[in-house]
C-alpha positions, -999 to 999 in steps of 0.1 A, spaced: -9 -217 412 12 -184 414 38 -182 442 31 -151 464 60 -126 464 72 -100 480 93 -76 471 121 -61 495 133 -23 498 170 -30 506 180 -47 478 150 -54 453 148 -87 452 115 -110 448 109 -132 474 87 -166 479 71 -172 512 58 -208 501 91 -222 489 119 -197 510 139 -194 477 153 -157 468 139 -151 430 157 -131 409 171 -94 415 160 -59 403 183 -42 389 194 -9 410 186 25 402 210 44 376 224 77 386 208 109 377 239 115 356 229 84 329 194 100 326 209 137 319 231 122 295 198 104 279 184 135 275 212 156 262 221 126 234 185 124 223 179 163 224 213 164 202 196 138 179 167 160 175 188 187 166 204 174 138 180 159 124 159 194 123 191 207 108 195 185 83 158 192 73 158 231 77 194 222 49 177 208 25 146 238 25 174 260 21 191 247 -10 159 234 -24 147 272 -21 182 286 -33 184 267 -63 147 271 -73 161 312 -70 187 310 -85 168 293 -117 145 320 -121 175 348 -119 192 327 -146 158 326 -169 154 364 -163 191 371 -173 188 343 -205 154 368 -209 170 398 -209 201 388 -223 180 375 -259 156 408 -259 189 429 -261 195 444 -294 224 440 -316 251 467 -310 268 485 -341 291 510 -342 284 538 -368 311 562 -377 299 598 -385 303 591 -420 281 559 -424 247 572 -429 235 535 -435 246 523 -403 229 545 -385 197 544 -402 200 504 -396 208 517 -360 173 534 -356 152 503 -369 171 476 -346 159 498 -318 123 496 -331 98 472 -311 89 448 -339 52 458 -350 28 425 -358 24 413 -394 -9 418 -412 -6 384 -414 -4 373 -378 -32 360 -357 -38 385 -325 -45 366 -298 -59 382 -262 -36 371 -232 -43 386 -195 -24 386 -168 -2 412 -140 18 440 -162 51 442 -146 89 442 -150 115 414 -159 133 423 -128 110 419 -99 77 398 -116 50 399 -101 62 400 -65 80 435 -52 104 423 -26 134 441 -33 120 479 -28 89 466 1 89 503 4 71 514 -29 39 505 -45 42 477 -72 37 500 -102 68 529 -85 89 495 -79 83 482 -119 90 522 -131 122 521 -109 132 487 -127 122 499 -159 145 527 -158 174 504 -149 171 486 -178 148 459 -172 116 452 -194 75 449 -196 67 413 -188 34 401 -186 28 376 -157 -2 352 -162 -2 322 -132 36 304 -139 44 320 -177 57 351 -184 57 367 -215 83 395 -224 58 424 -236 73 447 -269 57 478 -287 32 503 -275 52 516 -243 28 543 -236 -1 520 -227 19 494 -211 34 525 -191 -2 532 -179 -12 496 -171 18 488 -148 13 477 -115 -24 462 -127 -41 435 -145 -50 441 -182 -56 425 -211 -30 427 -240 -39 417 -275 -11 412 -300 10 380 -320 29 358 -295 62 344 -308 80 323 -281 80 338 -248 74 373 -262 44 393 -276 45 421 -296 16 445 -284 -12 461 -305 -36 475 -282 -32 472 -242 -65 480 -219 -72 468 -182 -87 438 -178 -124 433 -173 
């Protein structure tokens, strides 16, 4: 059978009535101070730990940047052609001049294959962040005339896009269908339409 207790206001304690014996005590109340310091310790906790998290994001996202500026500038940096320096008096030179600076046209030989995807520049891709301002095809002319280059985006590849500038001109900014030969990451364009 369970001893009946009471329990007292002073000081907290239990109290049997059957046996007279003083069971143990309660502890007292804390000061408000302990419980403010509670709060402010786990609140601090909190906030590192969100730190520490919002950190990581950061340099997961910056590094995941900064790989994709490196592959554009690898990009660029490989489609760049040769630089010679002709004199006035060396015909040859110059005439080898002109042909470097020729898109390479696809071999007879080659297999054209039909690739669609967003026509855009190597700069920007597919997404237009830098100028929010224009439309995607005035942001791609602006990067084209800075020296970057038609890129075809399809999903996660991109393909670096050479030969017939006029109809790649007029397809920029849309979807469209390119036929051509691929070789790596680049394809040299026969015929350019919009995709249907």
């Amino acid at each position: 059978m369970q001893p009946e207790l009471h329990i007292w206001q002073p000081n907290y304690a239990a109290f049997d009535l059957s046996s007279g014996v003083l069971g143990g005590t309660v502890k007292h109340n804390r000061s408000w101070i302990s419980l403010i310091g509670y709060c402010l310790a786990t609140a601090f906790g909190a906030a590192i730990i969100f730190a520490i998290i919002v950190a990581g994001g950061s340099v997961a996202l910056a590094n995941h940047q900064t790989a994709i500026a490196e592959e554009v500038q690898n990009d660029n940096a490989s489609s760049a052609p040769p630089i010679s320096v002709a004199t006035p008096n060396d015909s040859s030179a110059a005439g080898q001049n002109s042909d470097q600076q020729s898109p390479p046209a696809p071999q007879p030989n080659s297999e054209l294959e039909s690739f669609s995807g967003f026509v855009t520049d190597s700069v920007c891709g597919a997404r237009h962040k830098r100028r929010s301002n224009l439309a995607p095809e005035d942001c791609a002319r602006a990067c084209l005339r800075s020296g970057a280059t038609y890129i075809l985006v399809d999903g996660d590849r991109r393909y670096r896009l050479s030969g017939d500038q006029d109809s790649l001109s007029k397809l920029l900014g849309t979807r469209a269908t390119i036929t051509g030969t691929r070789k790596g990451q680049t394809i040299s364009v026969s015929s350019a339409g919009p995709q249907t």
